[in-house]
Backbone as CSV, one residue per row, in Angstrom:
resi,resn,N_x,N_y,N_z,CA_x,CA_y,CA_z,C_x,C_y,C_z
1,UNK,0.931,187.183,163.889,2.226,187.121,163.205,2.167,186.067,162.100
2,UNK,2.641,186.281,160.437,2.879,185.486,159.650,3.554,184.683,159.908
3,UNK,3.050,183.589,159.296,4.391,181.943,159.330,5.172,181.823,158.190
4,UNK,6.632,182.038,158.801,7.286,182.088,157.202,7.288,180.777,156.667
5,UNK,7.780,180.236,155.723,7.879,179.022,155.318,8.786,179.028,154.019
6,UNK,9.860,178.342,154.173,10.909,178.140,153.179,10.425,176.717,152.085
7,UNK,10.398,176.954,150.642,10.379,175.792,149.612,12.090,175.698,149.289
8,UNK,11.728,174.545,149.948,13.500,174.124,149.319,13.819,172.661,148.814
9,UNK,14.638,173.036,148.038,15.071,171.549,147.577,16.392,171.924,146.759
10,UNK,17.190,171.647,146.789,18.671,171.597,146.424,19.418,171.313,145.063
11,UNK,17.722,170.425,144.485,17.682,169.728,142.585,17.110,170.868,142.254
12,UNK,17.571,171.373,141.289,16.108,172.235,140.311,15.688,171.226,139.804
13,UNK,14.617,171.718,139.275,13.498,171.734,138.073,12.486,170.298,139.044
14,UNK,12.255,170.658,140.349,11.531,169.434,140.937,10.155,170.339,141.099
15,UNK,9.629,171.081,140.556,8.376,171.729,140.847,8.633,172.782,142.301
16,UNK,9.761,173.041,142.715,9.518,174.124,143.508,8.867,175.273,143.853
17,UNK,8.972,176.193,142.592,8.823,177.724,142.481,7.209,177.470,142.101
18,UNK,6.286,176.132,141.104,5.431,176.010,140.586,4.895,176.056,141.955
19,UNK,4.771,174.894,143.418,4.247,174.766,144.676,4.713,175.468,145.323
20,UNK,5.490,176.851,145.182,5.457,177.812,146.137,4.342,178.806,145.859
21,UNK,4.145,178.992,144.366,3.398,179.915,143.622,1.796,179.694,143.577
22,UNK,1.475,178.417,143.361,0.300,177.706,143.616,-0.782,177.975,144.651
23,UNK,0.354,177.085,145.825,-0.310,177.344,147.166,-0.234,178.121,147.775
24,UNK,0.463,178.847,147.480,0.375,180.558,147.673,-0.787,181.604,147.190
25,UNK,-1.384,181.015,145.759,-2.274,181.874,145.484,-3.780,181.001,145.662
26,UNK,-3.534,179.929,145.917,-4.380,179.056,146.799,-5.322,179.778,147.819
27,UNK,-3.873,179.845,148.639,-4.368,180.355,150.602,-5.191,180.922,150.394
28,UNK,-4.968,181.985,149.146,-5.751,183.576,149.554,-7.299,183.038,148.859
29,UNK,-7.678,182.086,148.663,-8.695,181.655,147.968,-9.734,181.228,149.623
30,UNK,-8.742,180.551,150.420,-9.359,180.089,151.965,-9.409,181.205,152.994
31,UNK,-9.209,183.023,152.468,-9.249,183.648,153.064,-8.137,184.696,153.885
32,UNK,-6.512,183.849,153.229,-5.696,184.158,153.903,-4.764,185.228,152.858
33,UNK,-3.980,185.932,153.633,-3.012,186.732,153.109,-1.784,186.799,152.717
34,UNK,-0.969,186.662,151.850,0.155,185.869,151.691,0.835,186.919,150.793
35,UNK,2.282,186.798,151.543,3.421,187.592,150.952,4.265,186.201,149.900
36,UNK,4.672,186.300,148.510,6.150,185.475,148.172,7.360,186.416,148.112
37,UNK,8.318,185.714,149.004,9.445,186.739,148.499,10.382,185.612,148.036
38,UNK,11.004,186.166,146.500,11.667,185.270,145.413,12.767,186.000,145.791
39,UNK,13.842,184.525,146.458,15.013,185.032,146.660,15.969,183.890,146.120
40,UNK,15.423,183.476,144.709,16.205,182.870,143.596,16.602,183.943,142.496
41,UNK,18.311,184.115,142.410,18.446,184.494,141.271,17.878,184.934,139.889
42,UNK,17.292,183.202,139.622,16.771,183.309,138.442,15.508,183.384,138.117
43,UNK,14.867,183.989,139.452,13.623,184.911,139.592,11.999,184.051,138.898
44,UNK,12.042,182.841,138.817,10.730,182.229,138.037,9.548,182.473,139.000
45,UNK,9.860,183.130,139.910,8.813,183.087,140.939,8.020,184.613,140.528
46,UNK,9.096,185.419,140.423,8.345,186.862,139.817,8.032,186.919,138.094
47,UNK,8.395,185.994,136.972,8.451,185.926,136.001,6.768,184.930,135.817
48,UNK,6.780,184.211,136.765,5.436,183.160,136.931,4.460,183.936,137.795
49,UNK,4.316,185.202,138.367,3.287,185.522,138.489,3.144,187.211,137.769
50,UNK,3.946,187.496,136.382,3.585,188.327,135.256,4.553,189.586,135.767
51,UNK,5.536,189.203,135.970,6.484,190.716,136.196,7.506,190.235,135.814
52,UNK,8.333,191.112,135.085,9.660,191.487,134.182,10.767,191.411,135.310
53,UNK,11.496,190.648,134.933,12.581,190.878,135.856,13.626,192.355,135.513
54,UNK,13.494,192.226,133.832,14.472,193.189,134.199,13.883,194.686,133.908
55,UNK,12.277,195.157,133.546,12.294,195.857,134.342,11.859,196.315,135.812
56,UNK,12.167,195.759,136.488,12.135,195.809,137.757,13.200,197.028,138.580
57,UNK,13.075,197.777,139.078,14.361,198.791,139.491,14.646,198.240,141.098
58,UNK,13.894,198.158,141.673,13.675,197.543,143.026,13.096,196.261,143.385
59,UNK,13.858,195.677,144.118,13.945,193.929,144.297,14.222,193.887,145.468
60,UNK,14.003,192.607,146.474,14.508,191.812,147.223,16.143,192.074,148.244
61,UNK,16.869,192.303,146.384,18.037,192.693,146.414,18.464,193.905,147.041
62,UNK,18.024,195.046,146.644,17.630,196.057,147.585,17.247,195.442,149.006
63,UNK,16.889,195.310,149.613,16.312,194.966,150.666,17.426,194.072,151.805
64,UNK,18.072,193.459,150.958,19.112,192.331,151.654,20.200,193.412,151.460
65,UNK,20.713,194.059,150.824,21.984,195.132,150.844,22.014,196.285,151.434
66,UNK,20.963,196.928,151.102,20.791,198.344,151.104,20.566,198.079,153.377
67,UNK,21.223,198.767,153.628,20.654,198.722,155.498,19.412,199.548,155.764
68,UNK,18.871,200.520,154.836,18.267,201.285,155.351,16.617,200.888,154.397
69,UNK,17.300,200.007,153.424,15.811,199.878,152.472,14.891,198.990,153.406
70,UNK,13.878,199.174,153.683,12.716,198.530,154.304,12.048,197.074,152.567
71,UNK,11.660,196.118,153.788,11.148,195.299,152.625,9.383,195.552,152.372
72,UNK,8.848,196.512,152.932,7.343,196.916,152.882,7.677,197.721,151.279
73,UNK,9.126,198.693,150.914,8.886,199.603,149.989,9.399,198.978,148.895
74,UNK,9.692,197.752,148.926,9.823,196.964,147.472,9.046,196.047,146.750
75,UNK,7.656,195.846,147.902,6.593,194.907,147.892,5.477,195.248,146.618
76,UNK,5.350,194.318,145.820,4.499,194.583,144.809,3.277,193.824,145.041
77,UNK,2.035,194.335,144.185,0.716,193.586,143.864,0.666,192.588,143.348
78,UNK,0.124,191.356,142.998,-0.035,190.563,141.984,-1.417,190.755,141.437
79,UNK,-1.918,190.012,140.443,-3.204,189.745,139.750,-4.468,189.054,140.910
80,UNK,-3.781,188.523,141.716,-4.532,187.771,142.850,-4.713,188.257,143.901
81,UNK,-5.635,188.711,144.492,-6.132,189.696,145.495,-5.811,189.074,146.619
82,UNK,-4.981,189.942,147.769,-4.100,189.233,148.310,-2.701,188.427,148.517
83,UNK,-2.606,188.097,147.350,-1.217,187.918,147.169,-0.324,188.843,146.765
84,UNK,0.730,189.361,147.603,1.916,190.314,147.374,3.093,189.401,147.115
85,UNK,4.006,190.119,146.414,5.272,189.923,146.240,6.619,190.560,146.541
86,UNK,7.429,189.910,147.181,8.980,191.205,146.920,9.711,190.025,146.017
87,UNK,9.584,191.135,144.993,10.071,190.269,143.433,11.842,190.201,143.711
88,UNK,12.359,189.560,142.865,14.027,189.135,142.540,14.068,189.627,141.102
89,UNK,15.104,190.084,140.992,15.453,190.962,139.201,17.446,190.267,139.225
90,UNK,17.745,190.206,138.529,19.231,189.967,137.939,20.127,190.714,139.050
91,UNK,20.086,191.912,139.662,21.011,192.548,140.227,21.293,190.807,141.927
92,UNK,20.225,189.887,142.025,20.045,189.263,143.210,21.205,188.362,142.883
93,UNK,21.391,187.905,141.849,22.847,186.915,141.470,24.354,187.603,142.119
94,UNK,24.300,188.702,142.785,25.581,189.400,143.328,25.574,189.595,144.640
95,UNK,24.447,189.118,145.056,23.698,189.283,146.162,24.816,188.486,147.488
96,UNK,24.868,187.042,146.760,25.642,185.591,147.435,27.151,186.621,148.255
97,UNK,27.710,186.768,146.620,28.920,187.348,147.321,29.110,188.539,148.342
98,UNK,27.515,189.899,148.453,28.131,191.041,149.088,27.750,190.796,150.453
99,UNK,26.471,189.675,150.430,26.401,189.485,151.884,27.466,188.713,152.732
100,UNK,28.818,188.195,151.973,29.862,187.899,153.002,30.313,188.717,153.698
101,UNK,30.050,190.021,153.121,30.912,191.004,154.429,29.749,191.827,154.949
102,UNK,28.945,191.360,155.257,27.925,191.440,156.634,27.623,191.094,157.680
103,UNK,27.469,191.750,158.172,27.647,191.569,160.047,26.077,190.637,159.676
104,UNK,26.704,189.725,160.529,25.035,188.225,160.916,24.646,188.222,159.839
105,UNK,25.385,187.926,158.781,24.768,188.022,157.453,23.630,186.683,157.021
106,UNK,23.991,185.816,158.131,22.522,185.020,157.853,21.514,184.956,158.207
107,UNK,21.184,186.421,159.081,20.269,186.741,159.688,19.979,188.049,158.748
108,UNK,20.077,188.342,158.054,19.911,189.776,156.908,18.157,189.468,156.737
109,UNK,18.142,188.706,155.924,16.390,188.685,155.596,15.132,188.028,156.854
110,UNK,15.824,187.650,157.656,14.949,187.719,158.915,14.938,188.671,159.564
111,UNK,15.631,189.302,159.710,15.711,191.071,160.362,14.473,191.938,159.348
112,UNK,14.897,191.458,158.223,14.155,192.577,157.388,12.829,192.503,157.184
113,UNK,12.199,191.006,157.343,11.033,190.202,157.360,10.312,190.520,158.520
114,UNK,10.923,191.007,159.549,10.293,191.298,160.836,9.194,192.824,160.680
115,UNK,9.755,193.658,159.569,8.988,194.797,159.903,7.591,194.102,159.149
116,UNK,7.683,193.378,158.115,6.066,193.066,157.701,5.416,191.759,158.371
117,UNK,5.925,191.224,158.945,5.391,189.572,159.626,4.194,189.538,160.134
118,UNK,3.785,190.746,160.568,2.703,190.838,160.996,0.830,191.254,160.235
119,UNK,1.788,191.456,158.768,0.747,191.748,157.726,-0.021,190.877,156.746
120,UNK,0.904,189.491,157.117,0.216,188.373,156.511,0.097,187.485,157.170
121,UNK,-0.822,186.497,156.999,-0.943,185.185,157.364,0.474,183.992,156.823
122,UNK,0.814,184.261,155.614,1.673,183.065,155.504,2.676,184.159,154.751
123,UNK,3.850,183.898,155.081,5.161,184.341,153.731,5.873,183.400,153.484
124,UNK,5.496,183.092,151.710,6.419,181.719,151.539,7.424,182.163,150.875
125,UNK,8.949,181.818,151.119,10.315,182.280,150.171,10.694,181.375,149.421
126,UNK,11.114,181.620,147.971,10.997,180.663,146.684,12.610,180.274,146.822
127,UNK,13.039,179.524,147.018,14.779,179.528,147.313,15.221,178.673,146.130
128,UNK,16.635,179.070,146.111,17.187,179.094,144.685,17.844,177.513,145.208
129,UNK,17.742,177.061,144.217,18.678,175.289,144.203,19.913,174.984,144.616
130,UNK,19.859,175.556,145.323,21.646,175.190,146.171,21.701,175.982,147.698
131,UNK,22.893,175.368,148.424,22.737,175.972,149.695,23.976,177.250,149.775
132,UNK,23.944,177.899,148.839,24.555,179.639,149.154,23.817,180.033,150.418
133,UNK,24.583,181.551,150.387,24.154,182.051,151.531,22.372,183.020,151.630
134,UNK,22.101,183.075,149.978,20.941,183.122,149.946,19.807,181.965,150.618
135,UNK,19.891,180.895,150.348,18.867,179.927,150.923,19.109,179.801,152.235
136,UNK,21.009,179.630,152.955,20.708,179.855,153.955,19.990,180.968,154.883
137,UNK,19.754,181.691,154.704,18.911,183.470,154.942,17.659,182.652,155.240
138,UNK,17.136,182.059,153.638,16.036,182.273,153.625,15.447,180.682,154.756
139,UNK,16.529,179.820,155.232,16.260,178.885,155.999,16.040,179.513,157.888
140,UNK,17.172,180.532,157.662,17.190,181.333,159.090,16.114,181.716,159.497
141,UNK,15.288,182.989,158.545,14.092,183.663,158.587,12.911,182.399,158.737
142,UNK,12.770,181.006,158.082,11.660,180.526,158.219,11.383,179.914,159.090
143,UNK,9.789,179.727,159.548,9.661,179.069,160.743,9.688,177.211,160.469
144,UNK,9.370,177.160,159.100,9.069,175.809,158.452,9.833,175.709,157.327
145,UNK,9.768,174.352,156.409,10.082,174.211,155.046,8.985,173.159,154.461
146,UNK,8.683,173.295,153.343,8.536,172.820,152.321,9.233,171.849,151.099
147,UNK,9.196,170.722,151.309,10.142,170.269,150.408,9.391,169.281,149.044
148,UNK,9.378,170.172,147.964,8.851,169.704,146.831,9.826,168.686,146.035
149,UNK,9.266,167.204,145.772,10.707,166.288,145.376,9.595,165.504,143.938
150,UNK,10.324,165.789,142.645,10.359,165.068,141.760,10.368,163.804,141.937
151,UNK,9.063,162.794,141.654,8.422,161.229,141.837,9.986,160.632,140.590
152,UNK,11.184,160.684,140.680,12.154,160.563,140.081,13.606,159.834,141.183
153,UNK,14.393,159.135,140.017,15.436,158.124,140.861,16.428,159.541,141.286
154,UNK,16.290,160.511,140.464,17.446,161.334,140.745,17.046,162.368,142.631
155,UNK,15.887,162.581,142.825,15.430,162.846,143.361,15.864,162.795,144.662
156,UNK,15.902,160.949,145.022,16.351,160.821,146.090,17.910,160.789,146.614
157,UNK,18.551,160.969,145.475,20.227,161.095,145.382,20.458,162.195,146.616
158,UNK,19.657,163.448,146.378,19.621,164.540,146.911,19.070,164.985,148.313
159,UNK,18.106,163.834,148.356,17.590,163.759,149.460,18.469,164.257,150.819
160,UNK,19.321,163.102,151.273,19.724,163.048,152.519,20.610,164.576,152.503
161,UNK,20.878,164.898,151.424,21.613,165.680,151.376,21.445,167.054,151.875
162,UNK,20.216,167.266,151.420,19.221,168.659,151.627,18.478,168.347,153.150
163,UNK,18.422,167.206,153.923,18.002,166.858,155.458,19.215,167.016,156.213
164,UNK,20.193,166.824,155.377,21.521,167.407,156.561,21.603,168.856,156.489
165,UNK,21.614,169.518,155.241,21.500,171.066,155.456,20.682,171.483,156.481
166,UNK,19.420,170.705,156.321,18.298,171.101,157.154,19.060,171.233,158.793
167,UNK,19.139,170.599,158.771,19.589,170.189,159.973,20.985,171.135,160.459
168,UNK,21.862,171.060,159.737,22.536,172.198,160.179,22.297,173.425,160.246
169,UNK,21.294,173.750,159.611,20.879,175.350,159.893,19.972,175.054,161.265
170,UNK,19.254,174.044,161.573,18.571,173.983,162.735,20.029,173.919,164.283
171,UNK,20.907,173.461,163.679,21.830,173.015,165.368,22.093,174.600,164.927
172,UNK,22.532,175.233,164.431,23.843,176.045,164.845,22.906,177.295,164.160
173,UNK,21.565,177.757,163.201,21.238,179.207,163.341,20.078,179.504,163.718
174,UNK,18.839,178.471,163.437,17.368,178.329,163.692,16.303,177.251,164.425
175,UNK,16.918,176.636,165.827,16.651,175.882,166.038,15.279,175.180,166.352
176,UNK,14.637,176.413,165.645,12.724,176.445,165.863,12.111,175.920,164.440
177,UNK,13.529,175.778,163.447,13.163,175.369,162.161,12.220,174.318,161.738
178,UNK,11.184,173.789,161.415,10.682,172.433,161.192,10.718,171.758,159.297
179,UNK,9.980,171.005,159.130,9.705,170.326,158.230,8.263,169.920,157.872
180,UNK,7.542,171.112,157.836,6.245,171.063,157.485,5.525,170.283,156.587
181,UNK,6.503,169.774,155.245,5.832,168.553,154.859,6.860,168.487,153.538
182,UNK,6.393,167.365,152.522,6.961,167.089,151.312,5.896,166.417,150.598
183,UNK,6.152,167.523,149.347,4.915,167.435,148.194,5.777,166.437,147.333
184,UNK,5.220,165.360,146.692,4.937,164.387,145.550,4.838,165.438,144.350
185,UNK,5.904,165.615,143.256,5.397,166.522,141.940,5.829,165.716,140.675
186,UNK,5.003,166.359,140.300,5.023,165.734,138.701,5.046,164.487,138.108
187,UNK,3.979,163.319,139.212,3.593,162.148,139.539,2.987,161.389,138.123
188,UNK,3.730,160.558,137.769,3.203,160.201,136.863,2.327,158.491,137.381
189,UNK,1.103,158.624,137.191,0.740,157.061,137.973,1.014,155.774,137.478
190,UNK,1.401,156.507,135.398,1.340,154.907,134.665,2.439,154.278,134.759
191,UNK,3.660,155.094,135.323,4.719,155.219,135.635,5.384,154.106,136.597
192,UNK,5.886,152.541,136.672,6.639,151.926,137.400,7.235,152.414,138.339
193,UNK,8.152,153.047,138.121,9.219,154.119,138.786,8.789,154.882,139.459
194,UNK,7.716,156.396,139.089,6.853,156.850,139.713,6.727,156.212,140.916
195,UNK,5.956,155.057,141.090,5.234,154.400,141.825,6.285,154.062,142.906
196,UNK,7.674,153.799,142.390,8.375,153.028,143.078,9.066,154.024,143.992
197,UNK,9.717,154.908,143.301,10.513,156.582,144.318,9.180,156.907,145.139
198,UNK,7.893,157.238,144.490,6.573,157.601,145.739,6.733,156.616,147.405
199,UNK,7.078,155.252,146.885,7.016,154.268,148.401,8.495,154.666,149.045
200,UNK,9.111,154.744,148.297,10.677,154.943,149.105,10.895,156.078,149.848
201,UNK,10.358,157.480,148.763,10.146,158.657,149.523,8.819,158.287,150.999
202,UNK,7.620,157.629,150.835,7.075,157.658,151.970,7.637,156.610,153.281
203,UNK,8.953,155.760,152.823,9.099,155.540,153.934,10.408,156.039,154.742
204,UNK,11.130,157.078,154.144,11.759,158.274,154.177,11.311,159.371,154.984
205,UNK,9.980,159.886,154.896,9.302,160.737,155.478,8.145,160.446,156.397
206,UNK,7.172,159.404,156.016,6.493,158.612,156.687,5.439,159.847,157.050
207,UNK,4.668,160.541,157.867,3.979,160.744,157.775,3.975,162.099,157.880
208,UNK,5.329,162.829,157.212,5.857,164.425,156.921,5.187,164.005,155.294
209,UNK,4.998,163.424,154.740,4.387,163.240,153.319,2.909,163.580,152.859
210,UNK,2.744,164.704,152.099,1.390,165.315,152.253,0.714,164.187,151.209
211,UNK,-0.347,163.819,151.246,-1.179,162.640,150.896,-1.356,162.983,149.399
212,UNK,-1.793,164.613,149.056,-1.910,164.897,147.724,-0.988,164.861,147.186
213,UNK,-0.854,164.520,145.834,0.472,164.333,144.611,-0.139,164.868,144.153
214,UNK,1.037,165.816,143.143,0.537,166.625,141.798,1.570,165.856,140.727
215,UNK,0.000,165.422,139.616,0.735,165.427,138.379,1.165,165.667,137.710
216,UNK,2.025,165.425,136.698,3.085,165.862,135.441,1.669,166.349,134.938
217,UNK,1.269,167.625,134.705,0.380,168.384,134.255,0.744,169.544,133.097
218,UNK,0.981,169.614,131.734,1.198,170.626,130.634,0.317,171.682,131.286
219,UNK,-0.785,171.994,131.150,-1.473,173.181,131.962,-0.894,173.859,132.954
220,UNK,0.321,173.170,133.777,0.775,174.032,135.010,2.253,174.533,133.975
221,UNK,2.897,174.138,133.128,3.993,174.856,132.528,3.468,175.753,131.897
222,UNK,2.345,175.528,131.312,1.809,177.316,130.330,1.048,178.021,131.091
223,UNK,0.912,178.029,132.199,0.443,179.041,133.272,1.936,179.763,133.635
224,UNK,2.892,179.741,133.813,3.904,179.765,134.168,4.798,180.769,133.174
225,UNK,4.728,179.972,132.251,4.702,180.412,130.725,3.840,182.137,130.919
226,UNK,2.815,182.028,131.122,1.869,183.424,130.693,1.934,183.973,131.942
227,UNK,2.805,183.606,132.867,3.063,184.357,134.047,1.906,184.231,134.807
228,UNK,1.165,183.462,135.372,-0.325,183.469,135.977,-0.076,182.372,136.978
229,UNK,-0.931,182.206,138.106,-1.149,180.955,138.524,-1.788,180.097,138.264
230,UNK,-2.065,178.495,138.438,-2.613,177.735,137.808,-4.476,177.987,137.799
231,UNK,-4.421,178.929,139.436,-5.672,179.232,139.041,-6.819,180.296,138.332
232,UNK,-5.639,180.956,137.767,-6.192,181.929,137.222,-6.283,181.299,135.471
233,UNK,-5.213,180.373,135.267,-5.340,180.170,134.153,-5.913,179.303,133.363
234,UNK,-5.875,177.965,134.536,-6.965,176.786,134.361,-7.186,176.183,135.223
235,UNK,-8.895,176.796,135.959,-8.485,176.257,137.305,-9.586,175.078,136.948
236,UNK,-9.921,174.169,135.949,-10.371,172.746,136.036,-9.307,172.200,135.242
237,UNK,-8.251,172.044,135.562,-7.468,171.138,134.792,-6.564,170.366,136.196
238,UNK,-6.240,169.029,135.616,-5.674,167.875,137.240,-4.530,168.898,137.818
239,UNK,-4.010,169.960,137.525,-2.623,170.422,138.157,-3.544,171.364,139.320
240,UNK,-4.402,172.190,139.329,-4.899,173.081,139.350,-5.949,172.413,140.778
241,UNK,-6.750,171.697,140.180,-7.229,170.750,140.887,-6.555,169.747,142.485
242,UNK,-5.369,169.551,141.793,-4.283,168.856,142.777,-3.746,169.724,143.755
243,UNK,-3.781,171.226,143.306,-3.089,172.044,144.137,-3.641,172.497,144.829
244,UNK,-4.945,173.188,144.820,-6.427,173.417,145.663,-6.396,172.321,146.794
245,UNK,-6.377,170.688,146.155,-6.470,169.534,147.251,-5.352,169.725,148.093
246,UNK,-4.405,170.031,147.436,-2.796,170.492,148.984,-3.005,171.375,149.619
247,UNK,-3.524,172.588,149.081,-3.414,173.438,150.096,-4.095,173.298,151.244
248,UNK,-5.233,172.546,150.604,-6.796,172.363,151.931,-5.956,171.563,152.843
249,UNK,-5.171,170.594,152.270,-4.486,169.268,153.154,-3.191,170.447,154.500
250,UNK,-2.966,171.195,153.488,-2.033,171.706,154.320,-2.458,172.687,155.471
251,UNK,-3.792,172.965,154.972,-4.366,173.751,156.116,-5.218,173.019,156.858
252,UNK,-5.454,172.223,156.781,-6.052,170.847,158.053,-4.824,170.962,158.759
253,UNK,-3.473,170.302,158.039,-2.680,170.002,159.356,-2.346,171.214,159.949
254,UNK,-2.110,172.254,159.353,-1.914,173.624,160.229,-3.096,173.439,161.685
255,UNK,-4.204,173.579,161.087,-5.165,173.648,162.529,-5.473,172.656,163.460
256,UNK,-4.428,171.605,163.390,-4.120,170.208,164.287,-3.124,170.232,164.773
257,UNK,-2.167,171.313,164.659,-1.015,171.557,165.672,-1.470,172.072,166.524
C-alpha cells in the first residue's frame, strides 16, 4: 500500500509545490513509484511538470464531485518514468464550495485514493495555502505531512498556526496523521536572518527538521517555468543537488521507522 503524504503550509510562495514536485520525481530515481495529485486551485503542480491547465478536460475535480468518476481514469503520465499525476485545471476553484453538500465530505479524496493506493509506493498531494475544505481532504486522506517553511521572519508567524490545524484534523478526522518532517527552503547562508529563523525553526521542531536545506536557487524557478523538474532540467545545479540530498535523507528515515 502507498504512503500518502500531504505538503502543507498555510503561507504561499514557501517552496511547497517546488518540494512536492522535486522529491517526487526524485523517489522514482531510488526506484520508487509515485502518484502527485494537485489539489491546489492554482494548479503549479500540473503547470510545473508541462501540462496546460486549461486544456485539461478531466482533473482531480472530476474525481472529488463526480461519485462515480474513479481517480485511476483521470491519472496522467509525466516526462519522468514513473511519475503519474491527477492534474488540477480551473474548474478545482468551485470545488471548496460543492463539496459542502457532501455526505463525509472530508473524507471525499480518501475514499477515492483508496482504489489506486496500492499502485504506488508514495502519493504526495500538493495542497493549496489555506485550510478550506480542499486541504482539509487532502490532510484526511494522508498518512503524513510535509511541511516546507521559507528560512524567513514571516514564516514563523504562521507556524503555530498551521500545527494547530494539524492537530485538529488529527483529534477529530485522522488520528494516524503524523509530521514526517520540515524542509528548510530557499536558504540563503550569507543571510543573518536566514541563519537566525533556521535556529528558531530547529528548536521548534528539533529533530522533525530534515538536516538538508535547499537554497534560494534561480535554476529551480526556470525549471518550473519550462514545466520540468529540477532534474530533468539541471540536474548539477545546488537546487537540484539539494533535493536528491532530501530525498535520500528522507528515505533513510523512512527505513528507521
Amino acid at each position: 500500500m502507498g504512503k500518502i503524504v500531504s505538503f502543507s503550509n498555510q503561507k504561499g510562495g514557501v517552496g511547497k509545490t517546488t518540494t512536492c514536485v522535486n522529491m517526487a520525481a526524485y523517489l522514482t530515481d531510488f526506484g520508487k513509484k509515485v502518484l502527485i495529485v494537485d489539489i491546489d486551485p492554482q494548479g503549479n503542480a500540473t503547470t510545473g511538470l508541462g501540462f496546460s491547465k486549461s486544456a485539461l478536460k478531466q482533473s482531480v475535480y472530476n474525481v472529488l464531485i463526480d461519485d462515480d468518476e474513479k481517480a485511476s481514469q483521470d491519472i496522467v503520465h509525466t516526462e519522468v518514468p514513473n511519475l503519474d499525476l491527477l492534474p488540477s485545471n480551473i474548474d478545482l476553484a468551485g470545488a471548496e464550495v460543492e463539496l459542502v453538500y457532501k455526505p463525509r465530505r472530508e473524507k471525499v479524496l480518501k475514499n477515492k485514493l483508496a482504489e489506486v493506493k496500492d499502485k504506488y509506493d508514495y502519493i504526495f498531494i500538493d495542497c493549496s495555502p489555506s485550510l478550506g475544505l480542499l486541504t482539509i481532504n487532502a490532510l484526511t486522506a494522508a498518512d503524513a505531512v510535509i511541511i516546507p517553511i521559507q528560512s524567513e521572519y514571516y514564516a514563523l508567524e504562521g507556524l503555530s498556526q498551521l500545527m494547530n490545524s494539524i492537530t485538529l484534523v488529527k483529534q477529530h478526522l485522522n488520528p494516524a496523521l503524523e509530521v514526517d518532517g520540515v524542509v528548510l527552503t530557499m536558504y540563503d547562508n550569507r543571510s543573518l536572518i536566514s541563519r537566525q529563523i533556521a535556529e528558531e525553526i530547529k528548536k521548534f521542531f528539533t529533530k522533525r527538521l530534515f538536516e538538508i536545506v535547499v537554497p534560494r536557487n534561480v535554476r529551480l524557478v526556470e525549471a518550473s517555468s519550462y514545466g520540468k523538474p529540477i532534474m530533468l532540467h539541471d540536474p548539477k545545479c545546488a537546487g537540484a543537488r539539494a533535493y536528491k540530498a532530501l530525498t535520500q535523507e528522507y528515505l533513510n528515515r523512512e527505513t528507521k521507522k
